[in-house]
C-alpha positions in Angstrom: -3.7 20.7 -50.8 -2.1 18.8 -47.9 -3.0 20.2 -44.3 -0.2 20.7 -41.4 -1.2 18.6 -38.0 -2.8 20.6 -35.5 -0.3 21.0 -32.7 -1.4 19.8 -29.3 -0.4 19.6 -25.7 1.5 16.2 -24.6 -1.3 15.9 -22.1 -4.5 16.0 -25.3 -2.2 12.7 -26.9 -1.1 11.1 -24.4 -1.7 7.4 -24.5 -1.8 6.0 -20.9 -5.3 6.3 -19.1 -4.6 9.0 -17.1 -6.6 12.4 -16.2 -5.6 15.6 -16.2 -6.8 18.7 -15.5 -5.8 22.8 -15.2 -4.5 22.3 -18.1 -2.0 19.3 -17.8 -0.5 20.8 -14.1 -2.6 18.1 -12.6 -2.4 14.3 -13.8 -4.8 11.9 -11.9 -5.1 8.1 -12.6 -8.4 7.2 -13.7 -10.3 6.5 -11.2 -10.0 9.7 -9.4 -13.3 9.5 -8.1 -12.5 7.4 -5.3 -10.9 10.3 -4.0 -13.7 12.2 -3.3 -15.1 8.8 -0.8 -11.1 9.3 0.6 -11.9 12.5 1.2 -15.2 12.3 3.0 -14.3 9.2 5.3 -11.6 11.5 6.3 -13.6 15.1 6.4 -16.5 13.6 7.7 -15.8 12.5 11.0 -13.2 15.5 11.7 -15.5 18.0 11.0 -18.2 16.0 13.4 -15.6 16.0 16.1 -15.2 20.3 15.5 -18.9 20.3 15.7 -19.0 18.8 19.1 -16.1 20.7 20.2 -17.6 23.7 19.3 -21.3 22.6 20.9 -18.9 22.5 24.1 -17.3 25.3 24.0 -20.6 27.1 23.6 -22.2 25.5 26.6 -19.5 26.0 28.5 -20.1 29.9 28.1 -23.5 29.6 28.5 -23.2 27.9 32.3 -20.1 29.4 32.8 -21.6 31.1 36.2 -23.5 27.9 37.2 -20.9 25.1 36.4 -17.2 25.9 36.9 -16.0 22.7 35.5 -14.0 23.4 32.2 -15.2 20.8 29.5 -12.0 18.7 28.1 -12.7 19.6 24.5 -11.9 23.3 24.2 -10.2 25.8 21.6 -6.5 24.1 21.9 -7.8 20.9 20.6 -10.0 22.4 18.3 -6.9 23.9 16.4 -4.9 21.1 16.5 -7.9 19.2 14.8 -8.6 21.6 11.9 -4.3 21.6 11.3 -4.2 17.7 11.5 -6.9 17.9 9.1 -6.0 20.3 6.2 -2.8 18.4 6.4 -4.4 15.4 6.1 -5.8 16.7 3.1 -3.5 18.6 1.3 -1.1 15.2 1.9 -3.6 13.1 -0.1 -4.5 15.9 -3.1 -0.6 15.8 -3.6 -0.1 12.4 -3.8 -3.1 11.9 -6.2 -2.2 14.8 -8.5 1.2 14.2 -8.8 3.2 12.6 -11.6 4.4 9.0 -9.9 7.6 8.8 -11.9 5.7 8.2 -15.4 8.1 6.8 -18.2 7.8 8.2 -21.4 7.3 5.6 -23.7 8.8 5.2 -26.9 7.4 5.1 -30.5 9.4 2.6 -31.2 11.1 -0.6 -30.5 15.1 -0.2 -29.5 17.8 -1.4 -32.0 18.2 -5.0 -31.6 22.4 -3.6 -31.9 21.5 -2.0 -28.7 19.6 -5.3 -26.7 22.5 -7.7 -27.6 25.1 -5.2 -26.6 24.3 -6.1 -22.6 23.6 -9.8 -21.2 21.1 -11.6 -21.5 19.9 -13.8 -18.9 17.6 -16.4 -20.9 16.4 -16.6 -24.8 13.2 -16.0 -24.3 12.4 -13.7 -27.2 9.8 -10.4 -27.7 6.7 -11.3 -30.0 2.6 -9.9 -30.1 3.2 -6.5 -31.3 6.6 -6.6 -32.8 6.6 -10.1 -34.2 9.3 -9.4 -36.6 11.3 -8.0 -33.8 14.1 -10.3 -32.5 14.8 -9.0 -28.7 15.7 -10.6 -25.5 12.6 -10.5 -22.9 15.1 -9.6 -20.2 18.5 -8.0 -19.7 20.6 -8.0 -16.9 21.9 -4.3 -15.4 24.0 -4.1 -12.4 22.9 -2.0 -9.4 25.5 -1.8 -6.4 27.3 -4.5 -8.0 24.1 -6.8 -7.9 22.8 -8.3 -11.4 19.0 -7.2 -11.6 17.1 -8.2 -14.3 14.7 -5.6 -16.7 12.1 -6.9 -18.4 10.5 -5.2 -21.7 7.3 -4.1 -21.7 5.7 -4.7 -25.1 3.2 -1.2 -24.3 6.3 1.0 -23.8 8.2 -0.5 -26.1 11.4 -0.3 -23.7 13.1 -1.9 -21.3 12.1 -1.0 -17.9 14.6 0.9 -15.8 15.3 -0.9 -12.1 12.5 -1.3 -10.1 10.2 0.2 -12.9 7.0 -1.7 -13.2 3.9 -1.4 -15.7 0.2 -0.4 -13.9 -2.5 -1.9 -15.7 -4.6 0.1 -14.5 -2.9 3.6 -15.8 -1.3 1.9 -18.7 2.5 3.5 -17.6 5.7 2.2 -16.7 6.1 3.8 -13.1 9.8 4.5 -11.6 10.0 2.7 -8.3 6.5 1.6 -8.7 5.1 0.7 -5.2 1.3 0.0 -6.2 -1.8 1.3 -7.3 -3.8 2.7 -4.5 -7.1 2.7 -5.1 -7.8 5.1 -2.3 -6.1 8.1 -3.7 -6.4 7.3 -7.7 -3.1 7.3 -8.1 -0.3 5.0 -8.8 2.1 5.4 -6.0 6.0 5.3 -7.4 9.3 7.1 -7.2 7.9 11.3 -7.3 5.1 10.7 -4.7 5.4 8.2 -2.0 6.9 10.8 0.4 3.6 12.1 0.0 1.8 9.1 0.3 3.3 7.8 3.8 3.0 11.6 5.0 -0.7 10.8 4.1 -1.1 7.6 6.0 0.4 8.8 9.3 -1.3 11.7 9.4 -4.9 9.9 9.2 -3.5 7.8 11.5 -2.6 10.5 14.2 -6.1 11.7 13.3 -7.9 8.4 14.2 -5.9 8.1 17.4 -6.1 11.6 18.2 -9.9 11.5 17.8 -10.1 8.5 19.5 -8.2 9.4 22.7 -10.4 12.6 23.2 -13.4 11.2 22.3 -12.9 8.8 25.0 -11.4 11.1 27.1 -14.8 13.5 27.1 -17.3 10.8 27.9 -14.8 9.4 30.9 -15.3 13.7 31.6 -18.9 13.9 31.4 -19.2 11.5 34.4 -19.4 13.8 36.9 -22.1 15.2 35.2 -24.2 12.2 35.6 -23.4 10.7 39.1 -20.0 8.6 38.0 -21.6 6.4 35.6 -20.4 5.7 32.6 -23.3 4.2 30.9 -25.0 7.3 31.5 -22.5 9.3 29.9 -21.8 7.0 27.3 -25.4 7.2 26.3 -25.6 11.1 27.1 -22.6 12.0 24.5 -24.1 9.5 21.2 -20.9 11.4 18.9 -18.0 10.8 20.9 -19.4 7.2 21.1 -20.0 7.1 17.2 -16.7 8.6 16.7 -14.8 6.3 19.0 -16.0 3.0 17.5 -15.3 4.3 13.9 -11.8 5.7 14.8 -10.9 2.4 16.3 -12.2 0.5 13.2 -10.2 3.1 10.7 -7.0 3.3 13.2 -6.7 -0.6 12.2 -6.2 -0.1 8.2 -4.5 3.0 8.4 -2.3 2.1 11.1 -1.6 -1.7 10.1 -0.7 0.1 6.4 1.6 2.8 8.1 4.0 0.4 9.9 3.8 -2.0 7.2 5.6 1.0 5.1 7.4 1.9 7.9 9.0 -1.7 7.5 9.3 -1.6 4.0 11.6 2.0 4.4 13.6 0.5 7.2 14.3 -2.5 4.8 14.1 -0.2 1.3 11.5 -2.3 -0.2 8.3 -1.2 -2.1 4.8 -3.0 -1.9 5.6 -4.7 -5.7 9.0 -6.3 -4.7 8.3 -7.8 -1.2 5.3 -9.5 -2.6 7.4 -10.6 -5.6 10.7 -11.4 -5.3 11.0 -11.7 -0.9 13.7 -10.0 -0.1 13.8 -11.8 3.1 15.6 -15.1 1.5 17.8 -13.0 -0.6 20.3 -9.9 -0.6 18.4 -6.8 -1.2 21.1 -4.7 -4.1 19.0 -1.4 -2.5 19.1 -1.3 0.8 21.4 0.7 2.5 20.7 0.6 6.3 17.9 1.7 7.9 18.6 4.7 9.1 20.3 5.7 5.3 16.8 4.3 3.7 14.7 6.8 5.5 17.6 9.8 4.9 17.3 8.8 1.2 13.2 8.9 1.4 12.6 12.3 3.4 16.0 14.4 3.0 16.8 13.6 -0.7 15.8 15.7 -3.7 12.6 14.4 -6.0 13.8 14.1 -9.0 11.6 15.8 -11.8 9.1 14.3 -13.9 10.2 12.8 -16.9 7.4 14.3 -18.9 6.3 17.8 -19.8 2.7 17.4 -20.3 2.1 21.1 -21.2 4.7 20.9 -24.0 3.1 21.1 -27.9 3.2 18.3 -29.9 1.7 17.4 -33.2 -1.3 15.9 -33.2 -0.7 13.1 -36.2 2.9 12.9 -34.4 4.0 9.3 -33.7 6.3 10.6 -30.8 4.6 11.5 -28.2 7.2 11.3 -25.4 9.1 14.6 -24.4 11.9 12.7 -23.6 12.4 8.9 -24.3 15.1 7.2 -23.4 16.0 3.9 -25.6 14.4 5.6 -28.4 15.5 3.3 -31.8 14.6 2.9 -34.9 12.2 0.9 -36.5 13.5 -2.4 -37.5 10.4 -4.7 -37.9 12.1 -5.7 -41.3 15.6 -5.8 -41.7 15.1 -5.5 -45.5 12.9 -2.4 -45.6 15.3 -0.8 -43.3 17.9 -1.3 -45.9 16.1 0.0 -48.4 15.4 2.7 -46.1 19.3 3.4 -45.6 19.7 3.5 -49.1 17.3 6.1 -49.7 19.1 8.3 -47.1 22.4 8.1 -48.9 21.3 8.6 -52.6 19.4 11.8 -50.9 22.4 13.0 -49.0 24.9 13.3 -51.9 26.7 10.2 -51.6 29.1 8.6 -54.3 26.9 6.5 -56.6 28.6 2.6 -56.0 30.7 1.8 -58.6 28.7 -0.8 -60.3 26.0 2.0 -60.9 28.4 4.4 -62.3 30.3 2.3 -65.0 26.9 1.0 -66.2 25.9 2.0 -70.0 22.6 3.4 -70.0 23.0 4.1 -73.4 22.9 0.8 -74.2 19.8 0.2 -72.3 18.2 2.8 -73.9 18.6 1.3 -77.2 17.4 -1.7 -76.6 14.0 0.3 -74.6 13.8 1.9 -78.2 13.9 -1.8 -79.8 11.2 -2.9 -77.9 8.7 0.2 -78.8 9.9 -0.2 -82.6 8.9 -4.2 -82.3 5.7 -3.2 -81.2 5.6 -0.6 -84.0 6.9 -2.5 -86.5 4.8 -5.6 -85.9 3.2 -5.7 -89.3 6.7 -6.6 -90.6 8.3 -9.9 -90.2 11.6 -9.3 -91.3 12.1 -6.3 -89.4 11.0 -7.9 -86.7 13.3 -10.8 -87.3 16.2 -8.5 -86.9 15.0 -6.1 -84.2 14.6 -10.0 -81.7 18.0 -10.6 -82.7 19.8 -6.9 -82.2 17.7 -7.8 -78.7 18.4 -10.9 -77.6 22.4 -10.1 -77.9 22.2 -6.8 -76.3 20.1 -8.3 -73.2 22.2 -11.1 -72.8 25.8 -8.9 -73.0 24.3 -6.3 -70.5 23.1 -9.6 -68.3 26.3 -11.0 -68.3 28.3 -8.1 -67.4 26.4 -6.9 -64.6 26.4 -10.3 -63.1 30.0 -9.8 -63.2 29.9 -6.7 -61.7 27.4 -7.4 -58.9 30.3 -10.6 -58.3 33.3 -8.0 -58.1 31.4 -5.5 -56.0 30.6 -8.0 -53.4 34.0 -9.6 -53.1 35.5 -5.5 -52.6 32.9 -5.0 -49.9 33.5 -8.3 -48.2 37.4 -7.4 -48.1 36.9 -4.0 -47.4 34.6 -4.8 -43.9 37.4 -7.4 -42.9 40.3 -5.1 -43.3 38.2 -2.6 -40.9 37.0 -5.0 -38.4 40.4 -6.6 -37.4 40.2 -9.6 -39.7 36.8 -10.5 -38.5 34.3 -11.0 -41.1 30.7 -9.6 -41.4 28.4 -11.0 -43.4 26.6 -8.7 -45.7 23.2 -7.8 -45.0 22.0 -6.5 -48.9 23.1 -6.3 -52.5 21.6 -3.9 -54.7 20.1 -6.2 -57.7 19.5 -4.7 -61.0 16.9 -6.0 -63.0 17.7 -7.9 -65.9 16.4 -6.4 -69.2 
């Protein structure tokens, strides 16, 4: 007794090598652990700066009748810290949860009607897993009247939409694939780079916004310790710790900021301006620099592509909620005729000709002459005449459906030129009958 497939969610089957969690609502890439270090080299010295915020404020009301000077650090900075912060965070947790711009990939290869129906830019042709399949490598699509080339990727078993790129390290193709930042755990593509460049200029106003008050209380703290600043530098140990490390971090976070700042203004990602430089050639996507960042913070995210939390079954070979270029398998062109012709006989179509007008009868009687041979074998003479009844019914049936198989061919042949506008076709099966 034959078992149904368990149905699963998308997420359970799903091929790439990301991680989800809650139930599929969350996909991270997989190594999301670096996000927890992301999260403490930011947490940690922010919540070290409150601390000594705080340590002020309280010492403040402590000598409050002694010393009337008003320490810089007080409540107003202390709120704008813990709001720079959780912004900070929620920023990264979005980018690294979010779906990039996954592409569902197919579960099969794409017609080869379908790859020679656009250009081709070279002959370079697909092999490794479809070695019977005879596919361009690239394709040429045009993109504000530009010719950009898509390649296929032999994972996905598609060709790549414009500017789509495949990440080794989650095993998708990515829309608008910027790169993988190891940082968040995330690939960073077309559904959550907003995110990610909210992300790095917020922990960049947090270094320099720690850095300037940090500074700003040991300059302070001078007139506590007769003007000298090597006295108050060695009096207030944090805001020195937290100076030096803000200026170190303000240097990668800031030098990456205005290096995507650049790329906006020029609509670029990370992938092409290391690849294909822009700079010496026109760029078919950018638009102006003040369109590129209206088309980056005021457009609408399109949705993912994927519904991870839909139900799928689990011996399914399509996994992909929707996939686009999804064709048929055609690793061999003769099983996939022999697969066609299974279709029609089982969808009630006219029996060819040849089939129809053939005598079964006939073949029949000579099946029955065979089994009497091999009953009859103890007598020569009726085997004698049985070989001979044989022999001349084999060779008429032969010869006739060789003539047959001649006259079908030649109708079919004349029948595909008088629907293709005199232009021939050549035929890519004839149904053989074995001879008897």
């Amino acid at each position: 007794m034959s078992t149904q497939p368990k149905p699963k969610r998308l997420y359970q089957v799903w091929k790439g090598s990301n991680r989800f969690f809650c139930g599929g609502r969350l996909i991270f890439g997989p190594d999301a652990a670096s996000l927890l270090l992301t999260t403490l080299l930011i947490s940690g010295p922010a919540i070290t700066f409150c601390y000594q915020i705080i340590a002020k404020i309280c010492q403040y009301e402590k000598t409050k009748g002694q010393d009337d000077q008003r320490p810089i650090l007080g409540y107003p900075i202390l709120v704008v810290t813990i709001v720079i912060l959780i912004l900070d965070l929620v920023f990264l947790f979005t980018t690294s949860s979010r779906d990039p711009g996954i592409v569902p990939r197919n579960a099969r290869p794409p017609e080869a009607d379908e790859a020679f129906d656009m250009a081709t830019p070279s002959m370079e042709w697909i092999s490794g897993r479809t070695p019977h399949l005879r596919l361009p490598r690239t394709r040429e699509v045009l993109v504000n009247d530009f010719a950009v080339k898509v390649k296929y990727c032999d994972t996905c078993l598609l060709y790549r939409p414009p500017r789509a790129s495949h990440c080794s390290i989650c095993n998708n193709c990515v829309q608008k694939f910027d790169h993988h930042c190891p940082w968040v755990g995330q690939c960073i593509g077309l559904r959550n780079y907003r995110f990610f460049l909210l992300f790095i200029s917020t922990s960049t106003f947090l270094c320099i916004y720690v850095f300037i008050f940090s500074w700003l209380n040991i300059i302070g703290e001078k007139k506590r310790h007769n003007l000298s600043i090597w006295k108050s530098i060695t009096r207030e140990i944090l805001s020195l710790v937290l100076v030096v490390y803000t200026f170190i971090a303000v240097w990668f976070v800031g030098g990456l900021t205005v290096f995507h700042l650049y790329l906006i203004s020029t609509n670029q990602t990370t992938y092409e301006n290391f690849r294909y430089r822009y700079d010496k050639k026109d760029n078919p996507y950018n638009k102006g620099a003040l369109e590129n960042f209206k088309e980056l913070f005021f457009s609408k995210i399109p949705p993912s592509m994927n519904d991870f939390r839909s139900w799928v079954l689990e011996d399914t070979a399509e996994i992909g909620s929707c996939t686009p270029n999804t064709g048929m398998d055609i690793t061999n062109p003769k099983d996939r005729n022999d697969r066609e012709m299974e279709r029609k006989t089982d969808s009630n179509l006219p029996i060819p000709r040849m089939l129809q007008s053939l005598d079964y009868d006939t073949i029949d009687e000579n099946l029955n002459c065979k089994d009497r041979h091999r009953d009859d074998a103890v007598d020569p003479l009726a085997l004698h005449v049985i070989q001979e009844s044989t022999d001349r019914g084999a060779d008429a049936v032969n010869e006739w459906v060789d003539k047959e198989v001649i006259e079908m061919v030649v109708d079919e042949r004349a029948d595909k030129e008088s629907c293709s506008n005199g232009t021939s076709t050549p035929i890519d099966h004839v149904v053989h009958v074995p001879h008897i």
